[in-house]
C-alpha positions, 0 to 999 in steps of 0.5 A, spaced: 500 500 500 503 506 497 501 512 498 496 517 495 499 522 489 495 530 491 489 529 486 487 535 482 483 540 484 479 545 480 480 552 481 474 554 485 475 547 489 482 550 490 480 557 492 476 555 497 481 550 500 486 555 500 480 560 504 478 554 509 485 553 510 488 559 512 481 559 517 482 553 520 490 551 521 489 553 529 485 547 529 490 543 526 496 538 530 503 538 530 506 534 527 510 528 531 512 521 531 510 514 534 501 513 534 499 512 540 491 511 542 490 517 548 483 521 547 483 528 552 477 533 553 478 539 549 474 545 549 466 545 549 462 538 546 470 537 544 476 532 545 483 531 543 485 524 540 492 523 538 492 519 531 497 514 528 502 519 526 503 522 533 498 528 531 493 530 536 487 533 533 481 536 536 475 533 534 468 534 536 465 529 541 460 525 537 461 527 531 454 527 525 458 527 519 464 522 517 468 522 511 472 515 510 477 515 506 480 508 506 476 500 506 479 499 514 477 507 516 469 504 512 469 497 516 471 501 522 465 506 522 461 502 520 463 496 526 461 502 531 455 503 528 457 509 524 454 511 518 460 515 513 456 520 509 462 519 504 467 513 502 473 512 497 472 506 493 475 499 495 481 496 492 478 494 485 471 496 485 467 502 483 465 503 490 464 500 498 469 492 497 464 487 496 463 485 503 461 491 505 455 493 500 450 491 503 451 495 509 454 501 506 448 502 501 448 509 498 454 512 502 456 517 496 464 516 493 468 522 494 475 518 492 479 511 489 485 509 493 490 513 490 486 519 494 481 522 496 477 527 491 478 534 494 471 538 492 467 532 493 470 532 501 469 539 501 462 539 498 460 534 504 461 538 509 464 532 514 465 533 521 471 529 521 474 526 516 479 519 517 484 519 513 486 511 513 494 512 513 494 517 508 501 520 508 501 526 502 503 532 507 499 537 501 493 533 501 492 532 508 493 539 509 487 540 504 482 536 509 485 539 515 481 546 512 476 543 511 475 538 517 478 535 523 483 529 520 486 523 523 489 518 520 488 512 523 493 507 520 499 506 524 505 503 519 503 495 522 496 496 519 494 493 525 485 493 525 485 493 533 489 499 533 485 503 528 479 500 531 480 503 537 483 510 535 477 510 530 472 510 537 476 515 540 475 519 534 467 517 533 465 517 540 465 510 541 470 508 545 466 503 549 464 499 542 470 498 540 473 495 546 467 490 546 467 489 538 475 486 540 473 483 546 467 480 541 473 478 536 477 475 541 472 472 543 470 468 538 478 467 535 477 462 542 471 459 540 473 458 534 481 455 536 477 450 539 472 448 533 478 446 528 480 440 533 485 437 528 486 442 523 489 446 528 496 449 527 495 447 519 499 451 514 494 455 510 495 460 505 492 465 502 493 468 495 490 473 489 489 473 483 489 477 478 491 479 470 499 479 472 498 473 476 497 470 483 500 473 489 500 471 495 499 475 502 505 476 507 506 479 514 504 485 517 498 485 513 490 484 516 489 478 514 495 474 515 494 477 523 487 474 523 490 468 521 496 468 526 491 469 531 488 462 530 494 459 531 496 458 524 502 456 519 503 459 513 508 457 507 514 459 503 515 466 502 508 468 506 511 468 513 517 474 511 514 481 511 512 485 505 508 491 503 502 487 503 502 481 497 507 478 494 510 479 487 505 476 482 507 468 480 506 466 473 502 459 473 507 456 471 511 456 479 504 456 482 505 450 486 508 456 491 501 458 494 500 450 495 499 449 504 494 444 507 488 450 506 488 455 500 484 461 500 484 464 494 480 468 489 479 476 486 478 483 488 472 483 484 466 477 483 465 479 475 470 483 470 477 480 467 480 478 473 474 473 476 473 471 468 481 468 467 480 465 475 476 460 473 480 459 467 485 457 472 481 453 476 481 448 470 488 448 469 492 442 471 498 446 475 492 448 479 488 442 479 495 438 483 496 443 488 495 439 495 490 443 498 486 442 492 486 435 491 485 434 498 478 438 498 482 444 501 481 450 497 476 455 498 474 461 493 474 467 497 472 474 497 479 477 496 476 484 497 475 481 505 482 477 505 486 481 502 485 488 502 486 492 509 481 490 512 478 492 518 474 489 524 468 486 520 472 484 514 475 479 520 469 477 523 466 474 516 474 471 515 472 467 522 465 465 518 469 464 512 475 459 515 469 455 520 465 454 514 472 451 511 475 447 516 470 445 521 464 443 517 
């Protein structure tokens, strides 16, 4: 996941910026390092949180109108009981990912994943905007004129952390440490269900036009299933920028374990197209864990982007229906 490139905004969304800016720096944090969760009193109806990049920003206290602007920051919100009034489309989609449509039904796109679409933000008229893990210093300075902004994505893209940080900033401090309380508890329960199939190497790939990659360390998914006691194969226990290069389906034997997860970011178009040509191509038809019945076709737009606490739910759901039943 790299960082976002400035969008391009016309004039008058320009000249509007530049005058909410010169009005509302003094409501913008300094700069610091390191991410901590804390959350203080600020002025009346205010508080001040501190986000993932050491910036304490006051925000209001139950704030009405929310901007998200990442697929983790829309996951969390909605987990809290927060509907956005604006979100950026997922990764590979034209708007919330595939497993959050249902609940994020007419929330209005104001940006894609190389970053946020100024005028739209601007036109809303959030009360707080989170910036998942936003680091363009021109962009966020835009938001911050129009919004209070917090990034809520540390550099470990740890979903608990921003979970909890995303609370702080909404108000909702006491539901977030019930839904972590609620995941652990079923991460438990779940431990105990798998019975044999505890300790299993599982892998988790997706596909795509340039071929299949695998997901590495530091990344949601690979945290969930570290929660569970898994393995996982090869080059998805070293730390990467989130998926692996792809690899061509000559050397796909490499995503092989004694469970596969695997699919696309999208249900339909190109890329779930050659998936299912894939499935019928013999290097696929020999991996171990396809042979033995182990692998199932997922959501990549739930395993394999960044994630968040509801996506970890379903991925729960997902792996007891795989492996238990």
């Amino acid at each position: 996941m790299s960082t976002h490139p400035s969008p391009r905004v016309r004039p008058t969304a320009a000249a509007a910026v530049t005058t909410a800016l010169a009005l509302a720096l003094t409501a913008c944090g300094g700069d610091g390092a390191g991410g901590s969760e804390k959350a203080k009193s600020g002025g009346a109806g205010k508080v001040t949180v501190t986000d993932a990049t050491g910036t304490e920003v006051e925000v209001p206290a139950r704030p009405a109108k929310v901007v998200a602007l990442s697929e983790m920051d829309l996951d969390s919100a909605l987990a809290l009981g927060v509907k956005p009034i604006g979100l950026t489309a997922g990764r590979g989609q034209k708007g919330a990912p595939e497993y959050l449509a249902g609940r994020a039904g007419g929330i209005p796109v104001v940006g894609a994943v190389t970053g946020p679409d100024i005028e739209k933000v601007l036109r809303a008229k959030p009360d707080v905007i989170l910036a998942g893990q936003l680091a363009d210093q021109k962009v966020l300075q835009q938001l911050k004129a129009i919004a209070p902004t917090v990034v809520t994505i540390g550099q470990d893209k740890d979903w608990k952390k921003a979970l909890d940080l995303t609370g702080r900033a909404l108000g909702k401090q006491n539901e977030a440490k019930a839904f972590v309380a609620g995941y652990d508890a079923k991460v438990a329960e779940l431990k105990k269900k798998l019975g044999s199939h505890a300790g299993a190497t599982v892998s988790v790939a997706r596909y795509s036009a340039k071929g299949t990659a695998v997901m590495q360390q530091g990344v949601f998914i690979s945290d969930v299933l570290k929660d569970l006691g898994f393995k996982r194969p090869g080059i998805q226990n070293e730390r990467g920028q989130g998926h692996s290069t792809p690899i061509s389906d000559e050397d796909i034997k490499q995503i092989d374990g004694d469970w596969l997860f695997i699919g696309t970011l999208a249900a339909k178009g190109k890329d779930a197209d050659l998936f299912a040509e894939l499935k019928n191509k013999p290097a696929y038809r020999q991996l171990g864990a396809v042979r033995d019945g182990h692998a199932t076709e997922i959501d990549g737009s739930k395993w394999t982007s960044l994630g968040g606490g509801l996506a970890a739910m379903s991925v729960l759901e997902d792996i007891d229906k795989a492996m238990t039943t």
